[in-house]
C-alpha positions as CSV (number, residue, x, y, z in Angstrom):
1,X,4.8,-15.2,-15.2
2,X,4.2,-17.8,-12.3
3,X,4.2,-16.3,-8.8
4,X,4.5,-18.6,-5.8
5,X,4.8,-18.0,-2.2
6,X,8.1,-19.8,-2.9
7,X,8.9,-16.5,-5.1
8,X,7.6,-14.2,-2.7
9,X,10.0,-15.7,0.2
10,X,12.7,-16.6,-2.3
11,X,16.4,-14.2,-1.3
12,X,16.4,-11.0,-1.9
13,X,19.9,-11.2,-3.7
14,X,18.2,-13.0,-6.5
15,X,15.6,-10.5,-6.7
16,X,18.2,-7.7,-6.6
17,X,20.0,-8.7,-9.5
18,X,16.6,-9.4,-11.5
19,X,15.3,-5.8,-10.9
20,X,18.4,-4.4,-11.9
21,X,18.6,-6.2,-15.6
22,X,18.7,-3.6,-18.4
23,X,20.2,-0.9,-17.2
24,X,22.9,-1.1,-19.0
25,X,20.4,0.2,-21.8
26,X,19.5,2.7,-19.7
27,X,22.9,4.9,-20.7
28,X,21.3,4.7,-24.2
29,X,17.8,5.5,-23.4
30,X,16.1,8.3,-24.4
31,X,13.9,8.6,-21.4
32,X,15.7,7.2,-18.2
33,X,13.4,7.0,-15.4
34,X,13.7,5.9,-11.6
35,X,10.9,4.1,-10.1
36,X,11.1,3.8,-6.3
37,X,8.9,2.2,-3.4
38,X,9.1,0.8,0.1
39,X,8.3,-2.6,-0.4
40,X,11.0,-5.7,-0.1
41,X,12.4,-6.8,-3.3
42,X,10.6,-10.4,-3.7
43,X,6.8,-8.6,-3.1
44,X,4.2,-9.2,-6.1
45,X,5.2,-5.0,-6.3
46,X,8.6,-5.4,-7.5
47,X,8.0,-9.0,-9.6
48,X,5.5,-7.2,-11.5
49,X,7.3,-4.0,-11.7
50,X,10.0,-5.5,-13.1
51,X,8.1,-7.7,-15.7
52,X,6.6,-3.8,-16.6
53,X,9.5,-2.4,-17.0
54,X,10.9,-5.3,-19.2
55,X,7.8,-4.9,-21.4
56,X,8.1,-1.3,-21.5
57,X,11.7,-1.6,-22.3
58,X,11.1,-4.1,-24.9
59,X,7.6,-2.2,-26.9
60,X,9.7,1.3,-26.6
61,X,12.6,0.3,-28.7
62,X,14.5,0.6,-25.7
63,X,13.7,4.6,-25.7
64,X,12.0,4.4,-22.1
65,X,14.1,2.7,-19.4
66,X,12.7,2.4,-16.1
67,X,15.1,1.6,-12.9
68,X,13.4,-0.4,-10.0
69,X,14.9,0.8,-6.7
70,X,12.8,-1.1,-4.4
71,X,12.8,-1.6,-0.2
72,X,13.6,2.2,1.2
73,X,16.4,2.3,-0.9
74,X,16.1,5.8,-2.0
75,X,14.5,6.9,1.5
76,X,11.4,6.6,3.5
77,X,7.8,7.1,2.5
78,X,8.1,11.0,3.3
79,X,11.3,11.5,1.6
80,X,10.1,9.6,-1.7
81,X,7.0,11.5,-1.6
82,X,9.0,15.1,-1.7
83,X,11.7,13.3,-4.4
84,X,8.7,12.6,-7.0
85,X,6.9,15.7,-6.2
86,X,10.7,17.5,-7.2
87,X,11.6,15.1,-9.9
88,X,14.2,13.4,-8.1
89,X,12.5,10.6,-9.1
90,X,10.0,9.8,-11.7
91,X,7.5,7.5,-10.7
92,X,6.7,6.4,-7.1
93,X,4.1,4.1,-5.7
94,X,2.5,5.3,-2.1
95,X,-0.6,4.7,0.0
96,X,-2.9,6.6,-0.1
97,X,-3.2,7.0,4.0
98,X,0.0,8.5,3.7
99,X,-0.7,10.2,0.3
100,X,-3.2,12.0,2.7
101,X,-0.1,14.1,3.8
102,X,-0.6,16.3,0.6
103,X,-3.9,15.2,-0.7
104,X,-6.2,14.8,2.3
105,X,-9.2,13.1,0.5
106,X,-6.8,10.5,-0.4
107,X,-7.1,8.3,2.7
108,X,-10.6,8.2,2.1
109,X,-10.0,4.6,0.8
110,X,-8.5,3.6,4.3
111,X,-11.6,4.3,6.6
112,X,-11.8,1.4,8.9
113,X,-14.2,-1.5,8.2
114,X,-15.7,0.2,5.2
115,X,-14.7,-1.9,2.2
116,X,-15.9,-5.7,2.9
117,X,-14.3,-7.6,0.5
118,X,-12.2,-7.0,-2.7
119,X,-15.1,-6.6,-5.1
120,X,-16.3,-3.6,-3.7
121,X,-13.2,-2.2,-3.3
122,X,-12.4,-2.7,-6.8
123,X,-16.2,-1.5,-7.7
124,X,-15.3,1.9,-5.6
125,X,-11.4,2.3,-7.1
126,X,-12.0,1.6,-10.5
127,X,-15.3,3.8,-10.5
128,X,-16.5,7.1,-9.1
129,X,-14.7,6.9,-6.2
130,X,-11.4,6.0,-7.7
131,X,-12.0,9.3,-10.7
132,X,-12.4,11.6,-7.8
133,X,-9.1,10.9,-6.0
134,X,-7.3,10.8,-9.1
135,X,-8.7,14.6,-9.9
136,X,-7.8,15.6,-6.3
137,X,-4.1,13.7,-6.6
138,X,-3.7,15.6,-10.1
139,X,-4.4,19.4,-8.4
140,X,-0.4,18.4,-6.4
141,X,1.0,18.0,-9.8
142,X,1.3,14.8,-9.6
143,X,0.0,12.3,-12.2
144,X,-1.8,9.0,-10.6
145,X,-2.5,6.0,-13.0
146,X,-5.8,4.5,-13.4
147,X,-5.3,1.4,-11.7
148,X,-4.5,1.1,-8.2
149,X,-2.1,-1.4,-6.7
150,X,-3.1,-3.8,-4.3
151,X,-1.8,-3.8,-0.5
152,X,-4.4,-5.8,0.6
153,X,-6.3,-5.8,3.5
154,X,-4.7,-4.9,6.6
155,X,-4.0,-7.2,10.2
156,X,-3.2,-6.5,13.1
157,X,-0.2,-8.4,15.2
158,X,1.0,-8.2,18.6
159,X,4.1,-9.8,20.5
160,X,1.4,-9.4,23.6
161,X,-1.9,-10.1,23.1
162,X,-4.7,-11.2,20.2
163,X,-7.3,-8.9,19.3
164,X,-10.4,-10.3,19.9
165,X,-13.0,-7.4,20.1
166,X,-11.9,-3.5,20.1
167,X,-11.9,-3.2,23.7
168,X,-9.0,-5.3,23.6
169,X,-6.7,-2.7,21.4
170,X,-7.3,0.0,24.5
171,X,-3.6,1.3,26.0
172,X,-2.2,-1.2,22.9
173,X,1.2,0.3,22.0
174,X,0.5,-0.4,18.0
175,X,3.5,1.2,15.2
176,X,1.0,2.9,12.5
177,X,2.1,4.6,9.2
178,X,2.7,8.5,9.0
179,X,-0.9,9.3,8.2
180,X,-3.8,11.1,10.6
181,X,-6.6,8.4,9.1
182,X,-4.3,5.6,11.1
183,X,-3.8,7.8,14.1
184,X,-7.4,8.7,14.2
185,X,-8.5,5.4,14.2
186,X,-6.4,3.5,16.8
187,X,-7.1,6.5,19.3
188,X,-11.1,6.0,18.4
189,X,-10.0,2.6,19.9
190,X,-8.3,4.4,22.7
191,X,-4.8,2.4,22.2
192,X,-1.5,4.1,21.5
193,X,-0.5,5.0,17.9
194,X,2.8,5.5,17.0
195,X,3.6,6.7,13.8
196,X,6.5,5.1,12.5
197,X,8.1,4.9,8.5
198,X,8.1,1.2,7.2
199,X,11.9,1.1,7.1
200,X,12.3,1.5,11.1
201,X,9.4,-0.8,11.7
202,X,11.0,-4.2,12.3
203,X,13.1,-2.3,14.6
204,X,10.8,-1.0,16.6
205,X,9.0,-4.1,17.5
206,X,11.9,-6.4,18.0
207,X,12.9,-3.7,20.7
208,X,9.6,-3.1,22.0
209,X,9.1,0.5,21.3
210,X,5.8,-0.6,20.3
211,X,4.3,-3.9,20.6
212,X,2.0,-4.2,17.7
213,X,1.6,-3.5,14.3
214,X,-0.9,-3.7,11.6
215,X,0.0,-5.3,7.8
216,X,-1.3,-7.0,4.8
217,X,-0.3,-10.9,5.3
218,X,1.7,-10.6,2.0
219,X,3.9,-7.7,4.2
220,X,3.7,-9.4,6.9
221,X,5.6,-12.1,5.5
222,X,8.2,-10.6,3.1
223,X,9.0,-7.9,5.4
224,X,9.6,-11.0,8.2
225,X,8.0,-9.2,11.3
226,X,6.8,-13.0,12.0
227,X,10.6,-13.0,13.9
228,X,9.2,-10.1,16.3
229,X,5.5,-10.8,16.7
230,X,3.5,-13.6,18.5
231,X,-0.4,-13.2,17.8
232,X,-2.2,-11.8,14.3
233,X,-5.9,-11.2,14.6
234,X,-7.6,-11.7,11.0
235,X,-9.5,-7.9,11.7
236,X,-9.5,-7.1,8.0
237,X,-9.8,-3.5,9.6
238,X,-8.9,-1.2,6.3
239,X,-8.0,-2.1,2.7
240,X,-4.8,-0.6,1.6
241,X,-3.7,0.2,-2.1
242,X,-0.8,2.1,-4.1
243,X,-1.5,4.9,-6.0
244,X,1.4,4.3,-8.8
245,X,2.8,8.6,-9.1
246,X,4.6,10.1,-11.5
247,X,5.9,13.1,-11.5
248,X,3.8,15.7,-13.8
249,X,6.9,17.3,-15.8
250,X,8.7,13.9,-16.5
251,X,5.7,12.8,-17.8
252,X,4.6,15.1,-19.9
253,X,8.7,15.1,-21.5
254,X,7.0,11.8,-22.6
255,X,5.4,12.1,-26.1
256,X,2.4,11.0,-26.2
257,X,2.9,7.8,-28.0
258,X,5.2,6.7,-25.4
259,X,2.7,7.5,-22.6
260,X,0.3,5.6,-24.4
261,X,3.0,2.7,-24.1
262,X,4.1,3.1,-20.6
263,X,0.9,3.9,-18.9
264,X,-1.0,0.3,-20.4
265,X,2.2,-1.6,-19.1
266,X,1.3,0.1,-15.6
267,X,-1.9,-0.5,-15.3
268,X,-2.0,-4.1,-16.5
269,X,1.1,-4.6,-14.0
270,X,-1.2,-3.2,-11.6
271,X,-3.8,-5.5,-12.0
272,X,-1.7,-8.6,-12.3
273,X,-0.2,-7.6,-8.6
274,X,-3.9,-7.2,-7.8
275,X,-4.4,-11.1,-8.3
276,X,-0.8,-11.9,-7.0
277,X,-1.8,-10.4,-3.6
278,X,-5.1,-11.5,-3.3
279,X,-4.0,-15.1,-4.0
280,X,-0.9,-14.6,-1.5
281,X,-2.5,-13.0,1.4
282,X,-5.3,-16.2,1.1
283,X,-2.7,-18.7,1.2
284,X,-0.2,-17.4,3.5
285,X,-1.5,-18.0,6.4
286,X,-0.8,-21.8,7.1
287,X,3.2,-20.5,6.0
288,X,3.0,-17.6,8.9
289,X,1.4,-19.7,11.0
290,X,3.9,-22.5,10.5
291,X,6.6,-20.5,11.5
292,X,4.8,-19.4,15.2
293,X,2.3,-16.9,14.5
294,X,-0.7,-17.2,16.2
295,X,-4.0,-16.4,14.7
296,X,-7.3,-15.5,15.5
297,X,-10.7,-14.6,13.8
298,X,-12.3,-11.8,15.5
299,X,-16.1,-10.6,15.0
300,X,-15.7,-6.7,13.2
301,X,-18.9,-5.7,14.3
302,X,-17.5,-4.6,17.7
303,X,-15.0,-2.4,16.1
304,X,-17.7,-0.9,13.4
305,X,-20.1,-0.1,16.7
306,X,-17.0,1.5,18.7
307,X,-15.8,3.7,15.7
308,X,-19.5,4.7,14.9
309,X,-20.1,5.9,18.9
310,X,-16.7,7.6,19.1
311,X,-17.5,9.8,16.3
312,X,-15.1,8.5,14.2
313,X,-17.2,8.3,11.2
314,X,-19.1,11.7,11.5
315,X,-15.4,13.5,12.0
316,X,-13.9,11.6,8.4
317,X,-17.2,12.7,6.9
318,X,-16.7,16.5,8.0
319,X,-13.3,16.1,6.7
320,X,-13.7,14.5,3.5
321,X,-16.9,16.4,2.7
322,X,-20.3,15.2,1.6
323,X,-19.4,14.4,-2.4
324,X,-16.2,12.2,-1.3
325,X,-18.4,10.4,1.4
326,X,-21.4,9.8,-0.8
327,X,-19.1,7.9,-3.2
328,X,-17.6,5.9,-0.6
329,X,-21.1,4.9,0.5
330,X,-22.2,3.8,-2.7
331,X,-19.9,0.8,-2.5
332,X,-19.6,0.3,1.6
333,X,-23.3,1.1,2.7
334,X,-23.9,3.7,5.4
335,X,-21.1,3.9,7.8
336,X,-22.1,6.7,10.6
């Protein structure tokens, strides 16, 4: 499969009608099974997704059908979350920052400035670290697969101001994800969080209910929020992923043979989107900037020092407790 950043800003309508090829097979299938998330439809997420579901379509016989329903279509994080967790749907893929909203120690991958580049985050998520939040995600019956997606590392925009240091975020209005790891963090920095669901997010900037945001480039992009924003600072201040869920009954109807089947197509999906997104969020930013964003590369160690003498790292380590936090500091290096 070749992915461009032509593919990723191609039409949606295209991409609609590509994610739903096959299910007409799906009245036949033995195991038809709905596979939601919040990102738009032309996202390494859903290109990949579909290529998985094609190949999982194809090595089943045609048995296991998987239905992409991508960009909010089925509901908001929070609602998707309580739909795989009833069976409403099967298989889900979430952040785990909002994950956090059920299993707390799964934020722990989102604590601010602790992952410096993508080889130790991939050292910490496909290791130790990885294993544990898998366990913890597993006691909410709820099945995570081995490989988490990429959401790359975050940025943070503004239709007011760049970020050049984290005094500059104080009183900063900024839109943040449902999750208490976001909130904590922005007030560490004393600006304003506002926790809004993706969906309502464009919305809210282009009518100035809050005046900044923070998003991978890749998001950033296909999600347009370049219309309603003016300056991105590269801060690089968390690393975000997708936990790809199922639910635990649906997959355990599976036999075994065809978990076997569907959960290597995941997981190699997973680590093709990995590359897709890396590769995207590095190029993307002559595109963005092309079209009037304004960027700037601020120095992190301001924001490391400010969230160290606010307590910001001594609170997540209370929270997580001291097993969680020594495997995060294996791969990041002391943090508080």
């Amino acid at each position: 499969m070749s992915l461009t950043r032509r593919n990723l800003l191609a039409g949606a309508g295209a991409g609609a009608l590509a994610l739903s090829s096959g299910r007409v097979l799906a009245q036949t299938a033995e195991f038809s099974y709905k596979y939601a998330n919040n990102l738009p439809v032309s996202h390494p997420m859903n290109l990949r997704a579909k290529e998985m579901a094609d190949a999982i379509r194809a090595e089943t016989k045609g048995r296991v059908d998987i239905q992409i329903f991508p960009n909010n279509q089925l509901g908001g994080d929070t609602d998707m979350l309580s739909q795989v967790r009833s069976g409403g749907i099967e298989f889900f893929t979430l952040s785990g920052l909002i994950l956090a909203t059920l299993v707390p120690s799964a934020s722990i991958t989102g604590i601010g400035f602790a992952f410096p580049d993508y080889d130790t985050v991939w050292k910490a998520l496909d290791g130790d670290l990885g294993a544990f939040v898998r366990a913890q995600i597993a006691k909410s019956n709820l099945i995570a697969m081995d490989k988490i997606w990429d959401n790359g590392f975050r940025q943070i925009t503004s239709s007011t101001r760049p970020i050049q240091s984290a005094d500059d975020l104080k009183g900063m209005k900024i839109r943040v994800p449902p999750s208490p790891l976001w909130t904590s963090m922005f007030k560490a920095f004393d600006a304003a969080p506002t926790s809004i669901n993706f969906a309502e997010t464009y919305s809210a900037l282009q009518t100035k209910v809050v005046e900044g945001q923070e998003n991978p480039l890749a998001v950033i992009a296909t999600a347009k929020l370049y219309e309603v924003q003016k300056y991105c600072s590269l801060t690089n201040h968390m690393w975000d992923g997708f936990w790809f869920l199922a639910n635990k009954k649906a997959w355990e109807r599976l036999p075994e043979d065809l978990r076997v089947i569907v959960a290597r197509n995941i997981n190699a999906a997973g680590l093709k989107e990995r590359a897709d997104v890396a590769a995207l969020n590095a190029g993307l930013q002559k595109e963005l900037a092309d079209k009037g964003l304004v960027f700037n590369q601020p120095k992190t160690e301001s924001f490391r020092d400010h969230l160290r003498k606010a307590g910001f790292y001594a609170e997540w380590k209370g929270k997580f407790g001291d097993e969680a936090w020594a495997l995060l500091e294996r791969s990041s290096g002391k943090l508080g």
